[in-house]
Wavefront OBJ file of the C-alpha trace (Angstrom):
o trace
v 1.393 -19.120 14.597
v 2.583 -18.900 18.179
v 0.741 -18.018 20.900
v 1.983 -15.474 23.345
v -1.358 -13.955 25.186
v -2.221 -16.681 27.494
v -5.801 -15.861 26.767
v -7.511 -19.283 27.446
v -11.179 -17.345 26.225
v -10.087 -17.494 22.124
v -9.405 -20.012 20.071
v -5.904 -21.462 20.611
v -5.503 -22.425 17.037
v -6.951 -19.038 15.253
v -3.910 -16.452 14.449
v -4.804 -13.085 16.246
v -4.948 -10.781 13.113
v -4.591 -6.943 14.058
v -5.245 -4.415 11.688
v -4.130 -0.753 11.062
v -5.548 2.064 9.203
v -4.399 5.536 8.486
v -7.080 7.924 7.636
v -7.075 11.679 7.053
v -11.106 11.598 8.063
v -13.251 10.200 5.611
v -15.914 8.771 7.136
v -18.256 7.016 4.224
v -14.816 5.594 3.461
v -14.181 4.144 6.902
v -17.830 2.837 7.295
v -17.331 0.926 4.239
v -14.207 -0.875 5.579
v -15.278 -1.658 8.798
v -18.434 -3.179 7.343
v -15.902 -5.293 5.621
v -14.002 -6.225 8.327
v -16.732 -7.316 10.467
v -17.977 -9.567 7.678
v -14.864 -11.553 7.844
v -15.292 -15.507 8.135
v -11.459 -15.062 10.055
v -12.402 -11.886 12.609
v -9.953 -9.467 13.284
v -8.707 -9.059 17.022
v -7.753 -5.706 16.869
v -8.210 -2.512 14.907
v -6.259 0.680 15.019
v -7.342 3.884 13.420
v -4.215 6.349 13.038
v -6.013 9.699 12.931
v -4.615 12.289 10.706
v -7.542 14.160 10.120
v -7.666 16.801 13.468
v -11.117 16.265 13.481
v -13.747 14.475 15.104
v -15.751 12.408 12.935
v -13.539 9.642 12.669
v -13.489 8.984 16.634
v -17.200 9.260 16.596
v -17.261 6.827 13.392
v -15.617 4.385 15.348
v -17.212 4.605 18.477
v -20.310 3.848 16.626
v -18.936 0.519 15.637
v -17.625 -0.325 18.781
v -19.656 -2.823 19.992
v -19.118 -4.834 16.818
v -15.467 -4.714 16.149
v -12.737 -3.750 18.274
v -11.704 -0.391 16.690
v -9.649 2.136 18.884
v -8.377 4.983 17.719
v -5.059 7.074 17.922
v -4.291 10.737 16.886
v -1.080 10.444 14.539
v 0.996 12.940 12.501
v 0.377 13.733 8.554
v 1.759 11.098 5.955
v 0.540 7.246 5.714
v 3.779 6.101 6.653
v 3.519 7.592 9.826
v -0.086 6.902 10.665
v 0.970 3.132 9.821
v 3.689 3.103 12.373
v 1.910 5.231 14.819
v -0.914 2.442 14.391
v 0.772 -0.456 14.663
v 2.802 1.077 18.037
v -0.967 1.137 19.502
v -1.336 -2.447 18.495
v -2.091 -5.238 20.868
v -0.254 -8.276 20.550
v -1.535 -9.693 17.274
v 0.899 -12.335 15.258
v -0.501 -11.381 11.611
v -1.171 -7.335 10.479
v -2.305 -5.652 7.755
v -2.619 -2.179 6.526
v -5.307 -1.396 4.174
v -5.705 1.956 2.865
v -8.848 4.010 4.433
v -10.508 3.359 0.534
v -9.917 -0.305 0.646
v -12.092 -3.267 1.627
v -12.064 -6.554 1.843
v -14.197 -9.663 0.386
v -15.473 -11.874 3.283
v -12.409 -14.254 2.813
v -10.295 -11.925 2.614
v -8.445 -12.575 5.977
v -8.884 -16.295 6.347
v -7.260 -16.691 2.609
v -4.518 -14.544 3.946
v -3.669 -16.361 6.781
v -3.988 -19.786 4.404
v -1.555 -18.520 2.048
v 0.994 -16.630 5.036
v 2.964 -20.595 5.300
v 5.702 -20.985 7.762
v 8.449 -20.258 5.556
v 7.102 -16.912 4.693
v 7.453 -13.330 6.787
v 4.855 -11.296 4.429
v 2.269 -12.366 1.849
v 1.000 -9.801 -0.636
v -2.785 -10.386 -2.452
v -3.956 -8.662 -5.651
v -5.719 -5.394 -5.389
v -8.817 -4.857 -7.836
v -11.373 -2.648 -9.096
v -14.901 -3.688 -7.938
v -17.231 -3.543 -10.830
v -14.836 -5.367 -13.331
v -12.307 -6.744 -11.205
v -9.485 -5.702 -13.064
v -5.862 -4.697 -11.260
v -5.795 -1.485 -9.382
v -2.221 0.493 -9.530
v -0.187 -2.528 -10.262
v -0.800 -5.171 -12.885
v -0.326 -8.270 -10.266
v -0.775 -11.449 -11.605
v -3.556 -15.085 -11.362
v -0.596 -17.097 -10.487
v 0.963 -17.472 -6.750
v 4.502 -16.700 -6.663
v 7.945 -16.066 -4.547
v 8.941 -12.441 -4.688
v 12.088 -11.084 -6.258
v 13.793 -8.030 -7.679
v 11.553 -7.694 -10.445
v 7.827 -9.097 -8.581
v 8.149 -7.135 -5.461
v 7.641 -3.870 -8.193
v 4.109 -5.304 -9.695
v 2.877 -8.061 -7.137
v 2.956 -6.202 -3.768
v 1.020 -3.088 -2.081
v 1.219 -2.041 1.116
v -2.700 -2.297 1.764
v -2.503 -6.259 0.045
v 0.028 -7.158 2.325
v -0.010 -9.568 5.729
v 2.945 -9.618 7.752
v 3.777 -11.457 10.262
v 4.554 -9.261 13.675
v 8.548 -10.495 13.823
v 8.631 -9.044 10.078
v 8.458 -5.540 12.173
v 10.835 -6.773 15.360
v 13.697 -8.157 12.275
v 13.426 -5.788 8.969
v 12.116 -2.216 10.784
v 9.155 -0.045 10.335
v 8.028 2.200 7.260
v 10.375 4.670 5.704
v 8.623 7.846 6.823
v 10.191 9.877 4.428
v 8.633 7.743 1.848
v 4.813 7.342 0.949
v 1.587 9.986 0.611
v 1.649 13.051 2.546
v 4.791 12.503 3.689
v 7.379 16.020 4.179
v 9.174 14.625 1.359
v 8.481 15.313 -2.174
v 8.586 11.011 -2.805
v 4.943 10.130 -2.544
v 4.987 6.604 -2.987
v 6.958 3.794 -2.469
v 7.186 3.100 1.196
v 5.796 -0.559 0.967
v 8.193 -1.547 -2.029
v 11.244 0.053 0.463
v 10.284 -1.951 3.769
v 9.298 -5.196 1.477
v 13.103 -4.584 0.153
v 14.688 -3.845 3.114
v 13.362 -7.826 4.162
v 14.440 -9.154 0.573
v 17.701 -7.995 0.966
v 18.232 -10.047 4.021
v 17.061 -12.901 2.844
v 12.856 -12.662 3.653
v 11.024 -15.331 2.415
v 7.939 -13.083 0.751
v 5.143 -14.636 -1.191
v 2.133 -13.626 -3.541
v -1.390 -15.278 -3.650
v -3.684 -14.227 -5.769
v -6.499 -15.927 -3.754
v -5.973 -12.858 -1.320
v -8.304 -9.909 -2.669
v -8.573 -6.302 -1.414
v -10.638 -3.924 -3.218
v -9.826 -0.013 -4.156
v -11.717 2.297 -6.363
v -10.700 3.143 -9.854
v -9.866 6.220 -10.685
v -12.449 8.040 -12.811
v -10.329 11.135 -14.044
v -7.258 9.288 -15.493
v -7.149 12.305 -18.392
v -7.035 15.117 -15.562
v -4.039 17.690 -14.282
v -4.677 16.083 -10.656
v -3.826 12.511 -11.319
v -1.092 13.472 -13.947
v 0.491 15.153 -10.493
v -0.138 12.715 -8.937
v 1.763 10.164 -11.229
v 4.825 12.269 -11.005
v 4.886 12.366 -7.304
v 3.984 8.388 -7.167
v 6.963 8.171 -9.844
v 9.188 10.343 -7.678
v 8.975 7.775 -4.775
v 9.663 5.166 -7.243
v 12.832 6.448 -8.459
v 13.901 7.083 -4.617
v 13.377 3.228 -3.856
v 15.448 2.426 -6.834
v 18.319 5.005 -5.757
v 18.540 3.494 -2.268
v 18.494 -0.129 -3.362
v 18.612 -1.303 -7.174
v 21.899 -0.532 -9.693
v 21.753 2.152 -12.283
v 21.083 -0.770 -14.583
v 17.584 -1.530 -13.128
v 16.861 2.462 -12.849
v 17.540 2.172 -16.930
v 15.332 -0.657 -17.494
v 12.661 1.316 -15.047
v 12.809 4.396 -17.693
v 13.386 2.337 -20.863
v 9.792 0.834 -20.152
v 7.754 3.605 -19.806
v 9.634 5.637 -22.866
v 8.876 2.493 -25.598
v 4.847 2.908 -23.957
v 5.241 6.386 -24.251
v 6.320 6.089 -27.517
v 4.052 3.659 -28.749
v 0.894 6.047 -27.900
v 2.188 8.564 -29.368
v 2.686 6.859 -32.804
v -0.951 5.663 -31.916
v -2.142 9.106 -31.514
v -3.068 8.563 -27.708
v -1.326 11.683 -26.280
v -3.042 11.704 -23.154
v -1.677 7.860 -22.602
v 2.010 9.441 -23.567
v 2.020 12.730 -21.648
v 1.394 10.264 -18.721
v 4.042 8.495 -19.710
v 5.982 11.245 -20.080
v 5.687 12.147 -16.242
v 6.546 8.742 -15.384
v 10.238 8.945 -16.612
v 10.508 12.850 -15.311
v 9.687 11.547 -11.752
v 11.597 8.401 -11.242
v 14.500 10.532 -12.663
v 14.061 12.872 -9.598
v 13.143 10.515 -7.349
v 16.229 8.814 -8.181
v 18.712 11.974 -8.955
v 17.098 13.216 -5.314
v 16.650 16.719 -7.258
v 13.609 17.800 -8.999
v 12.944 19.491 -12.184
v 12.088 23.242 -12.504
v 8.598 24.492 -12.427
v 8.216 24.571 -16.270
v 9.045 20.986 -16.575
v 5.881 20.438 -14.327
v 3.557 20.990 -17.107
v 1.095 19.327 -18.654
v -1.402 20.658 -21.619
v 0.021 24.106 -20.787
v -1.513 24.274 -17.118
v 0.954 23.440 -14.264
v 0.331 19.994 -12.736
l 1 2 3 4 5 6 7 8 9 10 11 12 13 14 15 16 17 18 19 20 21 22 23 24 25 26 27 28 29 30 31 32 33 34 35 36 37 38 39 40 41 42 43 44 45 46 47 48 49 50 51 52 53 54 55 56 57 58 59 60 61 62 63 64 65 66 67 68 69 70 71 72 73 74 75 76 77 78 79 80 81 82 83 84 85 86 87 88 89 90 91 92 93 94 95 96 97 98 99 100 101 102 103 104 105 106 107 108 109 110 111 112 113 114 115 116 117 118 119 120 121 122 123 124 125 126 127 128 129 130 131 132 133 134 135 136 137 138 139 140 141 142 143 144 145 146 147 148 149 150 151 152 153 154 155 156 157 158 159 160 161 162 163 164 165 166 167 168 169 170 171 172 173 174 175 176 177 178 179 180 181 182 183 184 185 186 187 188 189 190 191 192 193 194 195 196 197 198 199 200 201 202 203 204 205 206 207 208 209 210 211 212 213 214 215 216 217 218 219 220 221 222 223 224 225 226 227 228 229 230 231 232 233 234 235 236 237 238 239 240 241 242 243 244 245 246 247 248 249 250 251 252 253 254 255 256 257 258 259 260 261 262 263 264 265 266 267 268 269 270 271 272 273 274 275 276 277 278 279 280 281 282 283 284 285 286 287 288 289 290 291 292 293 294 295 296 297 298 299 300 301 302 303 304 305 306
């Protein structure tokens, strides 16, 4: 990594890792990261709090931990994309950055394998993103074997809050689609990682997968319930926009063929909680990727509007 700070008081040879968090103020949340970031075996230089929340508990949570990691924080507008880019504006110079969600953590290794598996040749690196208790994938299926990633990978191997980029990925390729991603003014709540990890595949990025790289999330304890069937049609709506701006209608097919033959499959099986959410899948990324959304009564799920 080079070395552009002068700064003869760190070590010369130790990447300066800067991380940036959006939040919209959860505090227990935030604790629980920063506890993991200050049990790193790499430490972080820098991290930047993009504050969404228009309160002040997160200032005062990071004030509190102040003395033990460098945590500043900044007041940004709603949606993640923006608090990323607001965050990593406010960024010292740092040659490696990450972006974990405000519900993430890491393991202690979590940085140092990063920055093992981040070789020369590559711009990003993308880890796997698990459930604590039984360590199974979180949102995407990912995979135990390291890989390059393509037109198909970049879809099930990479999150936004896995992912270490290097800082010229953001001078070269561009910032986060801010139209894209949650709480953004747009109705395509996902998706804004996959876009800007695109965006540097289509000019030739060199971006890699290592399982080695681990980031925690919590599971989702309500998979049956009108809340997260919403939100899987406004995740799948930001899916079908990344496809529209750069796959071919041939890969939007394949991207509703698959969820229609699961769909179909639990519903032979008698699992019609498993195909109604199956259902929303297709009904989203069509949106997403017509730009137009349904009517109302196609927003339905069990009767009760979702």
């Amino acid at each position: 990594m080079p070395d552009t700070t002068g700064d003869s008081s760190r070590d010369e040879s130790r990447p300066r890792v800067g991380i940036v968090v959006p939040t919209i103020g959860r505090p227990a949340l935030l604790q629980r990261l920063f506890a993991s970031l200050e049990a790193q075996t790499m430490p972080v230089s820098a991290v930047v709090v993009a504050d969404q929340s228009n309160g002040t508990e997160t200032a005062s949570v990071a004030a509190a931990w102040v003395p033990r990691l460098p945590v500043t924080v900044v007041n940004s507008h709603s949606g993640a994309s923006q608090g990323r880019n607001d965050g990593l504006a406010a960024l010292p110079a740092c040659d490696v950055i990450a972006f974990p969600d405000d519900d993430c953590w890491y393991t202690p290794t979590t940085v140092a394998d990063a920055i093992k598996e981040l070789t020369a040749d590559h711009m990003a690196v993308s880890g796997r993103l698990l459930t604590p208790d039984d360590r199974k994938p979180s949102r995407v299926r990912s995979g135990n074997q390291p890989l390059m990633l393509n037109r198909r990978s970049i879809w099930t191997h990479a999150l936004e809050s896995t992912c270490f980029f290097r800082r010229e990925f953001f001078e070269r390729y561009g910032v986060f689609n801010v139209g894209l991603g949650v709480g953004c003014p747009t109705p395509w709540q996902s998706g804004e990682g996959t876009e800007l990890l695109w965006r540097a595949l289509s000019q030739g990025a060199s971006l890699g997968y290592s399982p080695r790289i681990t980031v925690f999330d919590d599971a989702d304890t309500t998979p049956n319930s009108a809340a997260y069937l919403r939100k899987t049609r406004e995740y799948a709506r930001g899916t079908g926009q990344v496809i529209r701006l750069h796959q071919s209608r041939r890969e939007f097919t394949a991207a509703i063929a698959r969820p229609a033959a699961r769909g179909l499959y639990n519903l032979i099986g008698l699992r019609p909680h498993a195909a109604r959410l199956c259902l929303h899948i297709i009904l989203g990324r069509c949106e997403g990727y017509t730009g137009q959304l349904l009517p109302a009564r196609y927003c339905r799920s069990g009767g009760r509007a979702t």
